[in-house]
VONU-643411 format. One line per 3 residues: number of its first residue (from 1); for each residue z, y, x of C-alpha. Coordinates in steps of 0.5 Angstrom, whole numbers, always signed. Example, Ala and Ser with C-alpha at 12.3 -4.5 7.8 and 13.67 -1.06 7.14 Angstrom:
<nodes>
1) +16 -9 +25; +14 -2 +27;
</nodes>
This chain:
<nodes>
1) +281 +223 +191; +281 +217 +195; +276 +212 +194;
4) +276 +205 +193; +271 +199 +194; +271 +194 +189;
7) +267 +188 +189; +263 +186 +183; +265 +179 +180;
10) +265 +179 +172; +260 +179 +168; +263 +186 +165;
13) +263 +189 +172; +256 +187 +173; +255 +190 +166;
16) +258 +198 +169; +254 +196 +175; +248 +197 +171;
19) +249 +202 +167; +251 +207 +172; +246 +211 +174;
22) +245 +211 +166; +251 +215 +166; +249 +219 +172;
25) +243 +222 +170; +244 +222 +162; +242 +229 +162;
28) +237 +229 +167; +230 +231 +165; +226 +227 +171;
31) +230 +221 +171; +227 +213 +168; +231 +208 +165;
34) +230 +202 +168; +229 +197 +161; +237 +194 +161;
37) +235 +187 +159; +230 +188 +166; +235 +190 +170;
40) +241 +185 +168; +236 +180 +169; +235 +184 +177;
43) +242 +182 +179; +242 +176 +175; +244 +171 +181;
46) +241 +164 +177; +236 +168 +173; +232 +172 +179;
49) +228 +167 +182; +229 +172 +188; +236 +169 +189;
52) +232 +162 +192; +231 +166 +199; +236 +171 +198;
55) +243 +172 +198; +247 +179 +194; +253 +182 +193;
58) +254 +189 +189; +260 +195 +190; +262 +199 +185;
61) +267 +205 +188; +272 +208 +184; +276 +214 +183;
64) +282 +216 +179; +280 +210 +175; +273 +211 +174;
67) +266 +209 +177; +263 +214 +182; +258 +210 +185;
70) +255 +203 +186; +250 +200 +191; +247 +192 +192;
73) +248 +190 +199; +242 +183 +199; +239 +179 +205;
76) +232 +177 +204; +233 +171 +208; +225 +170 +207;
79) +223 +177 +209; +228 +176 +215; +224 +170 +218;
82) +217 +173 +217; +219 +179 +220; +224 +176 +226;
85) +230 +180 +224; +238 +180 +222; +237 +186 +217;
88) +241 +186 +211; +238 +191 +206; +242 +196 +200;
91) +239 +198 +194; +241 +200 +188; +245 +206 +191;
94) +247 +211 +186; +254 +216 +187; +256 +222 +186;
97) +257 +229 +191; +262 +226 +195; +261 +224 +202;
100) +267 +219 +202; +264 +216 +196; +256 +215 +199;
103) +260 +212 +206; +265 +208 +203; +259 +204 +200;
106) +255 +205 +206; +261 +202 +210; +262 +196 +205;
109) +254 +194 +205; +254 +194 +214; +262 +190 +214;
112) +258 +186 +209; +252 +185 +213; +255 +184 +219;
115) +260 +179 +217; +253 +176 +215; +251 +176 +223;
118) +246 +181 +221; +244 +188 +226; +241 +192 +221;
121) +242 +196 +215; +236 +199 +212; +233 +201 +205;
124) +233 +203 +200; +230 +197 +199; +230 +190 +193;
127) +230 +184 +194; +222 +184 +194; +217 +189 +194;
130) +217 +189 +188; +222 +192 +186; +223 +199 +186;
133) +223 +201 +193; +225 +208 +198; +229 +214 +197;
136) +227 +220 +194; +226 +226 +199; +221 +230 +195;
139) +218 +231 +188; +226 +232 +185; +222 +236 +180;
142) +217 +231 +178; +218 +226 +173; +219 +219 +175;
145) +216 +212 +173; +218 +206 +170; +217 +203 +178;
148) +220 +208 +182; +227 +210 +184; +229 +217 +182;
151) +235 +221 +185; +238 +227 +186; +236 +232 +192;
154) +244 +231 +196; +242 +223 +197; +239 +223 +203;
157) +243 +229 +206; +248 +223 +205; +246 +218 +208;
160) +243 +222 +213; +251 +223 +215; +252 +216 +215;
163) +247 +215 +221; +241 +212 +217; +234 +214 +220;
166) +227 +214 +218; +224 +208 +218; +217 +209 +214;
169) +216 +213 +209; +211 +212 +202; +207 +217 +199;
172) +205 +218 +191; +200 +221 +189; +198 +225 +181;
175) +190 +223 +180; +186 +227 +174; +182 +223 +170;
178) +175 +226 +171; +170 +227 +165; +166 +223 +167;
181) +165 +217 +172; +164 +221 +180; +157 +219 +183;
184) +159 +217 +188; +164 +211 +186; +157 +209 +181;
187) +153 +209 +187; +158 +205 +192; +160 +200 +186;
190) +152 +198 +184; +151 +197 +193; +157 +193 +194;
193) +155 +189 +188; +148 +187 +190; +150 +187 +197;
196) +156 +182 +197; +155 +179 +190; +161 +181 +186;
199) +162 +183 +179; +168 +184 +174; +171 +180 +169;
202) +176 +183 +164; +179 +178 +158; +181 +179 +151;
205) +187 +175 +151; +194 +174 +155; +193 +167 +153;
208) +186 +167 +156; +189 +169 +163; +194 +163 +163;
211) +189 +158 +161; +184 +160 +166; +189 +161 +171;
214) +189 +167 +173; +195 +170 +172; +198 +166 +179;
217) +191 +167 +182; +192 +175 +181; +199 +175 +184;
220) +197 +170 +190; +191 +176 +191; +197 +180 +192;
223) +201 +177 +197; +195 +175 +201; +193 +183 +201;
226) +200 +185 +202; +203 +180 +207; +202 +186 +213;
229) +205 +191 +210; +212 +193 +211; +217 +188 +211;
232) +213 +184 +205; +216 +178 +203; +212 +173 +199;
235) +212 +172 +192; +214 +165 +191; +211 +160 +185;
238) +217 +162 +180; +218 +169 +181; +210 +170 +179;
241) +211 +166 +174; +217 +171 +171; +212 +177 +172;
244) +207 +173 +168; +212 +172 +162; +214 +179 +163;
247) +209 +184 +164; +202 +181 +162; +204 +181 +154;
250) +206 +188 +154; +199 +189 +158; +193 +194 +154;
253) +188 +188 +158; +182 +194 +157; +186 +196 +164;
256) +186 +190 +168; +179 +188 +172; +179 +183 +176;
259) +173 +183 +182; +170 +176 +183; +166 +174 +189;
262) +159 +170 +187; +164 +163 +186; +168 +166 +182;
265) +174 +167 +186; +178 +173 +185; +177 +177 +192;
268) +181 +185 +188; +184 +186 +182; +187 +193 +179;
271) +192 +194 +173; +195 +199 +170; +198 +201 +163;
274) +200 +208 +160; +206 +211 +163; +212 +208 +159;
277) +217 +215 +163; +217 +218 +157; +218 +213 +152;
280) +224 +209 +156; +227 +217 +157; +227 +216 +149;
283) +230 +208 +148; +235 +210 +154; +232 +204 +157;
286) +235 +200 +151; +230 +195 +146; +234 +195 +140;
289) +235 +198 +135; +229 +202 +136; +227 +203 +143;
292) +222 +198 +143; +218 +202 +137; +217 +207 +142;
295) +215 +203 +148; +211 +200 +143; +208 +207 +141;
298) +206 +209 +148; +202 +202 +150; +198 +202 +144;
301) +198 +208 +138; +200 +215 +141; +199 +213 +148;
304) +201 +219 +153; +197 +225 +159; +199 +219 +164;
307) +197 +212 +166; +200 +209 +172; +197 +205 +177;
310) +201 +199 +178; +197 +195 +182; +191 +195 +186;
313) +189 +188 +191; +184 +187 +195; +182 +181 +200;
316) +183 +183 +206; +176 +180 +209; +173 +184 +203;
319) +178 +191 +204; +174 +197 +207; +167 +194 +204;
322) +167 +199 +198; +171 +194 +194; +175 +198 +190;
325) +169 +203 +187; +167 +197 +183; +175 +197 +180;
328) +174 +204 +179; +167 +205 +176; +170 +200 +170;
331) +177 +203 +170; +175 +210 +170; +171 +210 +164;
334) +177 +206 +160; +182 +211 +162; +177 +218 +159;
337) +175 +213 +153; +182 +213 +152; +183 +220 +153;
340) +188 +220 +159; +188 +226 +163; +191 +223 +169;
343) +194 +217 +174; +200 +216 +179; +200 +211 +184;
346) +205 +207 +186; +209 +209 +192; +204 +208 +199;
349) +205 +207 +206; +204 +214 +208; +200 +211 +214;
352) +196 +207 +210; +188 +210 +211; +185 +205 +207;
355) +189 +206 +201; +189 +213 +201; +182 +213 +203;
358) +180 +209 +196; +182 +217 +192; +177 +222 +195;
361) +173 +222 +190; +178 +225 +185; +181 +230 +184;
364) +189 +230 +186; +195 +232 +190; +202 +228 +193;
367) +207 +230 +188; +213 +225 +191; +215 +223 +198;
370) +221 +217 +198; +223 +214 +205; +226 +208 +207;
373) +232 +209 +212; +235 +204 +218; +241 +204 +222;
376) +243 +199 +228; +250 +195 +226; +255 +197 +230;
379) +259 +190 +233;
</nodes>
């Protein structure tokens, strides 16, 4: 059948832009929803505050007079600069087993690009990192997580017929909850606490985290510990201010530590929460009618095995000091107190020593691989 690219331009078409993957994996046992109401506001062009720095246009491919295929094409004009160059990124890419739909929305993100004066073509990739990033290309059999992308097994044989080559890989890890808090995290915490001064803080309130400030030192710690690593780009104050609004008051806040120097100052800092995988398969990614009571259900009465590790960030002057065992000696015990049984990180650069290094005294095992790709824009 021949495939035809059309531009998304009404509120309508931006609504079938979101939901298709949910059609395009209803059945599937190891796909997340994204929340709806999240992701509508994802490509929101006056409601992300990602759009200040960053410019967007999304595709859909039709066949036969249905939706085959979708794809966000997004300059981070930010990203650009600080990396020093013309790249246009796509993300959100979904299709269905068919070459010339998978090229045909390839094509329209490079023609886009290129007319934009970019070079580049790389992704999958949002509009910041923390977005969902990286295309799987193992653990197809593994569950997926609130913050990850999951797609079928022919997508990256796809692209790579595009032309599309590895840029970076991320790796993900499942890490068991240990019956009780390893030694040497114990040891390396009480050490490091001594020697440079540090202790945690926890807090009983969202409105605590607010009032103290600490919401936008958190994630200012964030983008001081992530600036190095690829293609960051920083958060801005109104895009901090949308994850504080958003994800702090679904927090269990026995999970989050935040390590402070001897002035009080936040130098690290660890988040995570209950897997929410198998409650949004539940919701269909959908609060209402009744979705939201298994969310709910999840973070706070019937929690699930699993917890992901949504985000840990150290000052870089403090990284590699023994840091992190401060996080986990408080956090361990919350998660065998609360009867988990295991952990998944976030993707990580496959790369990163001192991030993988930090896991040694657990017992786990990488269960996905997700891979960023590129291409140069042929003039």
């Amino acid at each position: 059948m021949m495939t035809t690219i059309r531009r998304v331009d009404t509120s309508k078409e931006l609504k079938q832009f979101a939901r298709f993957n949910y059609h395009l994996y209803k059945d599937n046992p190891y796909s997340v929803p994204d929340l709806y109401s999240d992701i509508l506001q994802t490509f929101n062009k006056k409601k992300n505050p990602a759009f200040e720095f960053c410019e967007a246009e999304y595709f859909l491919a039709w066949q036969d007079g249905r939706i085959v295929g979708r794809v966000a094409a997004i300059i981070n004009h930010k990203a650009n600069k600080t990396w020093n160059k013309r790249a246009v990124r796509f993300g959100w890419i979904d299709f269905i087993d068919d070459t010339d739909v998978s090229r045909s929305l390839l094509k329209a993100v490079e023609q886009w690009g290129a007319d934009k004066g970019m070079d580049v073509m790389e992704g999958p990739l949002g509009f910041t990192d923390l977005d969902a990033e990286g295309m799987l290309i193992e653990g197809f059999e593994e569950l997926s997580t609130m913050a990850t992308i999951y797609n079928y097994p022919y997508y990256p044989d796809h692209v790579e017929r595009y032309g599309l080559k590895k840029s970076v890989d991320w790796v993900e890890m499942q890490l068991m909850v240990p019956e009780r808090l390893p030694e040497q995290y114990e040891k390396v915490a009480r050490i490091v606490q001594q020697r440079l001064k540090l202790h945690t803080r926890k807090f009983r309130s969202v409105k605590e985290i607010k009032r103290s400030g600490m919401g936008y030192k958190m994630f200012e710690l964030v983008n001081e510990a992530y600036k190095p690593l690829y293609g960051y780009s920083e958060m801005t104050h109104a895009q901090i201010e949308r994850y504080i609004n958003t994800y702090l008051p679904i927090l269990d806040l026995d999970m989050v530590t935040v390590v402070e120097n001897e002035q009080n100052e936040p130098i690290g800092v660890g988040i995570s929460m209950a897997s929410l995988s198998r409650a949004l398969q539940k919701a269909k990614g959908k609060l209402f009618p009744f979705g939201w009571w298994h969310l709910l259900k999840a973070l706070f009465f019937k929690r699930p095995e699993g917890l992901d590790l949504l985000l840990i960030a150290i000052k870089p002057e403090y990284q590699g000091k023994g840091v992190n065992a401060l996080l986990f000696a408080d956090l361990i015990p919350i998660y065998i107190k609360k009867g988990f049984k295991w952990g998944e990180t976030n993707p990580e650069l496959e790369g990163n020593d001192k991030v993988q290094s930090q896991w040694h005294y657990l017992d786990g095992r990488v269960h996905k691989r997700r891979r960023c790709y590129t291409k140069k824009i042929q003039p």
